[in-house]
SEMISE-435608 format. One record per residue: y, x, z of N, C-alpha, C in turn; residue in one letter. Coordinates in steps of 0.05 Angstrom, whole numbers, plus 5000, padded with zeros to 4 digits. Layout:
# SEMISE-435608
YXZYXZYXZA...
END
This chain:
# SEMISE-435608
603879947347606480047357607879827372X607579587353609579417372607579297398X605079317397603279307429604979347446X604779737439606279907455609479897461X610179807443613279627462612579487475X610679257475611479087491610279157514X608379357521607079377540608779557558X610079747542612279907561613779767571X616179537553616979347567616079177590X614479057588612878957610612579167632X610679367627611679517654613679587663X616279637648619079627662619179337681X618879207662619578937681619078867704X616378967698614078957730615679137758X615879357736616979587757619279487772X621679367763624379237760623479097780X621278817784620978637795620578627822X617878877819617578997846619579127865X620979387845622879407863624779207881X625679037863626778787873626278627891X623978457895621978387915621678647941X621378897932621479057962624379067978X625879127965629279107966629878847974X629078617969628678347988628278378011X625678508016623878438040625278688057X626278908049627379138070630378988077X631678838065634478678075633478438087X631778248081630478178104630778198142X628578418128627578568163630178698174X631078848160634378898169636478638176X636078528165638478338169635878148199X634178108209631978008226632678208251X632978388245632378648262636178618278X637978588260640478568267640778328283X640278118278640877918287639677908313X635877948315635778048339637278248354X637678408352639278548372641578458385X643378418359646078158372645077948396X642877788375641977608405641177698435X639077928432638778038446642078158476X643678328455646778268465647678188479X647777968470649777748474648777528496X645577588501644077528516644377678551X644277968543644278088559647278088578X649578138550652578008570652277758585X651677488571652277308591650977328614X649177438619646877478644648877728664X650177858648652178008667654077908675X655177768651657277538662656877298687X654477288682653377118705652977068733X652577398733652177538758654677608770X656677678752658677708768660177538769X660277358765660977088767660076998793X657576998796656977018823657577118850X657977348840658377548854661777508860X662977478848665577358854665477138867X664676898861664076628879663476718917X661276898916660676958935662377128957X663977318938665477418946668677338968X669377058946670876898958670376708976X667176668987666476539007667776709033X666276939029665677169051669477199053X671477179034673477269052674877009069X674776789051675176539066673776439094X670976579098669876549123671576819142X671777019134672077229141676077159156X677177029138679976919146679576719167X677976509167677376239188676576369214X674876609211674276749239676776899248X678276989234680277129240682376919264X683376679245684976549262683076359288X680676319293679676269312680076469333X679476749324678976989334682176959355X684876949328687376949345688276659371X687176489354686976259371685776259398X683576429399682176459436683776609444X685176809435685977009449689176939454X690076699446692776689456693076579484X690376439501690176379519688976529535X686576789525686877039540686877229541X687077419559688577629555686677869556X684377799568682778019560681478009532X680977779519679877769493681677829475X685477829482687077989472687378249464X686378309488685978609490683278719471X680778569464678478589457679178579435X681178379418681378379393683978549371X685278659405686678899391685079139385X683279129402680779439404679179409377X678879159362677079069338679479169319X681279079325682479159295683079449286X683279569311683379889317681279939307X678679849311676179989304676279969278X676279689266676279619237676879799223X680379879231682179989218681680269216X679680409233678480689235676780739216X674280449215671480579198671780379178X674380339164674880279140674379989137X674779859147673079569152676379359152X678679449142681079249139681979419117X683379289105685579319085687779479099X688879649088691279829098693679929081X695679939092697780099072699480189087X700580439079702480569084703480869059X704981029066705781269055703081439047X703081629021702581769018701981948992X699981968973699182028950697082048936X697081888910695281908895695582128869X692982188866690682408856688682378831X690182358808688882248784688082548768X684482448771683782628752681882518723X682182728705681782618679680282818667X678582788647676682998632679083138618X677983398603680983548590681183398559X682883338551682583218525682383538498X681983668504682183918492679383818475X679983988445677484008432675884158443X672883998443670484098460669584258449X669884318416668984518398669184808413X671784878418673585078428673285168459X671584988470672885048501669285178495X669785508522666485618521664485468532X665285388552663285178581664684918575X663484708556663784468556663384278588X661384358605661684238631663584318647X665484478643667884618654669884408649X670084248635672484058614671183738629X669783718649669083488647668883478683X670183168693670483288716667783138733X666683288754664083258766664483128790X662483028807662482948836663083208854X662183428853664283688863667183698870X667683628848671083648841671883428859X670483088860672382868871671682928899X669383138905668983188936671583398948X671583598927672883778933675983608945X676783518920679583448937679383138948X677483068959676782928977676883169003X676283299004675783529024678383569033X680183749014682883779021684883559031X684883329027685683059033685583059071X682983019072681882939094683383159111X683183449111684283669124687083669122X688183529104691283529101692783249119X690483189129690582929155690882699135X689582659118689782359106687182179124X688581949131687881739148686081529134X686281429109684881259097685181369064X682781369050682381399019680881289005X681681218983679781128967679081188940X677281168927676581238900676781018880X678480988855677880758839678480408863X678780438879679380228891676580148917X675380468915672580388932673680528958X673280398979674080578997671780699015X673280989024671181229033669781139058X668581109068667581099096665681359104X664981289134662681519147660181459124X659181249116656581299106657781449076X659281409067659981439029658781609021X658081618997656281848984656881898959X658482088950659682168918656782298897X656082238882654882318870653882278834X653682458821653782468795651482298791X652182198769649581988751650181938726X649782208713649982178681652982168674X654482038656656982128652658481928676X657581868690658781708711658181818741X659581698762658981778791658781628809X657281508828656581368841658381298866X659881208872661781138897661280918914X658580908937657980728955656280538932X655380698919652580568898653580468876X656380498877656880318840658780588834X658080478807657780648786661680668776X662980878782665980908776666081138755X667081108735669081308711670781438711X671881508697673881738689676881408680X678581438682679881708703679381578733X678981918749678281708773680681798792X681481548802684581568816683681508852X684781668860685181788886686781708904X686781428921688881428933688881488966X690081678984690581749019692981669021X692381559051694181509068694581709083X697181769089698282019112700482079104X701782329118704282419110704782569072X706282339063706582579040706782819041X708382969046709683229045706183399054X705183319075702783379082700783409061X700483209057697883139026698983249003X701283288993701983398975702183678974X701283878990700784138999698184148980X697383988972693984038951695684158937X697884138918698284288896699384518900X698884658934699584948938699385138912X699985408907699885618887696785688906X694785668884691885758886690085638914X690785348903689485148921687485008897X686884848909683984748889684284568868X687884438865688784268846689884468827X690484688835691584908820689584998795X687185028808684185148801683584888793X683784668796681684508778683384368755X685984408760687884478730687684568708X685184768707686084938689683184858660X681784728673679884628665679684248656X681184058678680683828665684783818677X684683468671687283348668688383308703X690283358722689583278743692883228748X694183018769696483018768696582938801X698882858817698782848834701782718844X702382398853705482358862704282288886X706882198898707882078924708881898922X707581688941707881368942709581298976X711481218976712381008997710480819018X708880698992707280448999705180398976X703080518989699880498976697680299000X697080238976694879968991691380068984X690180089009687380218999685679939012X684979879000682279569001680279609031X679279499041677679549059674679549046X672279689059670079719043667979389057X667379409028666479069032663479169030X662379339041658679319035657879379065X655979489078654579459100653979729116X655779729141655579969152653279999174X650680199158648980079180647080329198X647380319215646280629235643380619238X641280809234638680749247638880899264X639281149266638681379290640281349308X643081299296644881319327644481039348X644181109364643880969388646680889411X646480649423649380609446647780649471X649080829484647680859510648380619532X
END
C-alpha cells in the first residue's frame, strides 16, 4: 500500500513537473515570438522614418533650387522685356496646370464616414465614403467654376486619378484617409450652390458625415510630382 502512495505521488509529481517545464517552454516561444515582432516593428518604422526623412531633405533641395531659379528667372527679365513677357506667360501656365501655390476665396468640403452604428445601418458600404463620392463633388466643384482644388492638401491636376484602395484612396498615387477635406478656389456663393435642395451634398448626406463653409482666403499647395504627356504632341 505504501508502494502505491508513493508511486501515485511520484506520478503526480512527474505530471506537475512536466506540465511546468511545457508552460516554460510555451512562455518562452511567446515571449521570443513577441519580442521578435517588436523588433521586427520598430525596425520597419525607422526604415520609414528614414525615408521620409529623406524625402523631406530632398524635398527642401528641390524648393531652394526651385526659389534660386525663380530670382535669376526675375533678374533676366528686368533687363528684358520680351523674357518679361515669357515669364509672365510661365507663371500663367504654372498657375493653370497646377504647378504654383495659390490662394484666394472660396470653400471647403469635408467629408467623413457616418459615425452611426454599423450594426443598424442595412448597406454598411452606404456609411463609408468611396472614390465616387470625392469624384462626385469633385465634379460639381469644377462645374460650379472652381479654379484650383485640392484633396487632403494634394492638388488636382489634368493627369490626377481618384481611386479606391482598400479602406483608403489613392490621390496622384499616395495613399489619403478619411476625413478627406476638399479645398476650391472660385466664387463662394458659386461653389456653395453644392448644397442646393437635391444636389449631390444633399444625397450624400444622408448616408456619411459631409459639411461645407466658405473661406475668404484658402491656400491650395502646388502639385509637386511629374506632369508627363506621351501621346500629345506640339505641332
Amino acid at each position: 500500500m505504501t508502494k502505491l502512495k508513493n508511486s501515485l505521488v511520484m506520478g503526480i509529481m512527474c505530471c506537475a513537473l512536466t506540465f511546468g517545464i511545457f508552460w516554460q517552454i510555451r512562455t518562452v516561444e511567446s515571449s521570443n515570438v513577441k519580442v521578435s515582432q517588436n523588433y521586427e516593428e520598430n525596425n520597419l518604422r525607422a526604415e520609414v522614418l528614414k525615408y521620409k526623412e529623406k524625402y523631406d531633405n530632398e524635398q527642401k533641395l528641390l524648393e531652394k533650387a526651385e526659389s534660386e531659379l525663380e530670382k535669376e528667372r526675375e533678374s533676366a527679365t528686368k533687363t528684358n522685356s520680351g523674357l518679361e513677357d515669357a515669364e509672365i506667360s510661365i507663371k500663367k501656365a504654372n498657375k493653370m496646370i497646377g504647378l504654383s501655390e495659390v490662394k484666394g476665396p472660396g470653400v471647403i468640403v469635408t467629408l467623413k464616414d457616418s459615425p452611426k452604428n454599423m450594426v443598424n445601418v442595412f448597406n454598411v458600404a452606404n456609411s463609408v465614403v468611396h472614390d465616387i463620392d470625392i469624384l462626385s463633388v469633385i465634379n460639381e466643384l469644377k462645374n460650379a467654376g472652381a479654379e484650383a482644388i485640392s484633396i487632403n492638401d494634394e492638388r488636382l491636376v489634368i493627369t490626377s486619378a481618384i481611386l479606391c484602395d482598400g479602406n483608403v484612396v489613392r490621390i496622384n498615387k499616395e495613399k489619403v484617409g478619411v476625413p478627406f477635406v476638399i479645398k476650391a478656389i472660385g466664387l463662394p456663393e458659386s461653389l456653395a450652390a453644392l448644397e442646393r435642395p437635391g444636389g449631390y451634398i444633399e444625397y450624400l448626406g444622408k448616408y456619411v458625415e459631409v459639411s461645407l463653409e466658405k473661406s475668404n482666403e484658402i491656400t491650395i499647395p502646388k502639385y509637386t510630382g511629374k506632369i508627363e504627356f506621351t501621346y500629345s504632341k506640339v505641332k
